[in-house]
C-alpha positions in Angstrom: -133.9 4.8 74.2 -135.4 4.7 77.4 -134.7 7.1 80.3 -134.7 6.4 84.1 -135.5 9.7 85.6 -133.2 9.3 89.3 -134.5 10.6 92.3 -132.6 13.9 92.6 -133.9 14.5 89.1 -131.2 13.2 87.1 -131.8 11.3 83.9 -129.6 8.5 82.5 -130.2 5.5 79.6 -132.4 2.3 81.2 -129.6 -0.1 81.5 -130.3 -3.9 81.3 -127.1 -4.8 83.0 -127.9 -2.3 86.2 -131.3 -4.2 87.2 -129.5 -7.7 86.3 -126.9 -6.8 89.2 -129.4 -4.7 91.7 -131.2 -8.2 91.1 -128.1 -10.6 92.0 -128.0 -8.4 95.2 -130.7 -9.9 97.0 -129.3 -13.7 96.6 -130.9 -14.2 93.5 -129.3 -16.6 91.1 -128.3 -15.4 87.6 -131.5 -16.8 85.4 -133.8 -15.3 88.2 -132.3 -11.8 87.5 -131.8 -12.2 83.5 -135.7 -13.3 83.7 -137.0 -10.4 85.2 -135.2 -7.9 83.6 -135.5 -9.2 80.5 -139.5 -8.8 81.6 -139.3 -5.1 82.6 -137.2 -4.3 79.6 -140.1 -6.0 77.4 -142.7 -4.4 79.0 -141.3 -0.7 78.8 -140.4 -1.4 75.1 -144.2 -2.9 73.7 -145.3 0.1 75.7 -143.2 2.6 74.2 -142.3 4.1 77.2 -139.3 7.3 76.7 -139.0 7.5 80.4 -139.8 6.0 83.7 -138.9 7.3 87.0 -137.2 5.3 89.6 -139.4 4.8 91.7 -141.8 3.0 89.3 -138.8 0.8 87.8 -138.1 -0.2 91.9 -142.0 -1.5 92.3 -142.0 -3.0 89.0 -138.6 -5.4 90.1 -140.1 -5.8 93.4 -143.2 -7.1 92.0 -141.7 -9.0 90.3 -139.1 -10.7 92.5 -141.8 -11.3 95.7 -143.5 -13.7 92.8 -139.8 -15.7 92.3 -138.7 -15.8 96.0 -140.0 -13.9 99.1 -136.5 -13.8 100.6 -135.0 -12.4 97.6 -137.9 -9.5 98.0 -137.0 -9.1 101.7 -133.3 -8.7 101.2 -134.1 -6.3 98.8 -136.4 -4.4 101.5 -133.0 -5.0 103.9 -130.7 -3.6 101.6 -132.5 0.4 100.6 -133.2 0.4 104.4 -130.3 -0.2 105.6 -128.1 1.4 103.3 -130.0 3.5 100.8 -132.4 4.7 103.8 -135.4 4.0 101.0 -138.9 3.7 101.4 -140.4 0.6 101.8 -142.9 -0.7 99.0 -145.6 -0.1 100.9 -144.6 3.5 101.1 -144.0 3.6 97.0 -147.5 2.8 96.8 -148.5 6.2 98.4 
């Protein structure tokens, strides 16, 4: 099992259904979101990766979804701003 480690420190189960939706968020359409999860979850799992923090998942779906559709990646930007008040990805780099 794979652990997302939460940004107050809480841990829960990586959820394939969670970054499907997070995905459909920003306007994507269904196959768009199924793809890249389906990526993510195959990358964590040939790596053998227990745990990965937030903050890593979020750039790794953003990466991901500026290469489908810029807009998608912008809405996404729009959306932790707005209402999550997160950091851009700009600022995850740091």
């Amino acid at each position: 099992m794979i652990e997302v480690i939460k940004r107050d420190g809480r841990r829960e189960p990586f959820v394939y259904e969670k970054v499907v939706v997070s995905i459909l968020k920003t306007g994507a359409d269904i196959d768009v979101a199924r793809k890249i999860a389906k990526i993510i979850e195959g990358e964590l799992l040939a790596k053998n990766v227990k745990e990965i923090t937030a903050k890593e998942l979020t750039k790794r779906i953003l990466e991901l979804l500026k290469k489908e559709n810029e807009e998608w990646y912008k809405n996404w930007i729009i959306f932790d701003r707005a209402v999550k008040r997160r950091k851009t990805e700009e600022e995850l780099k740091e």
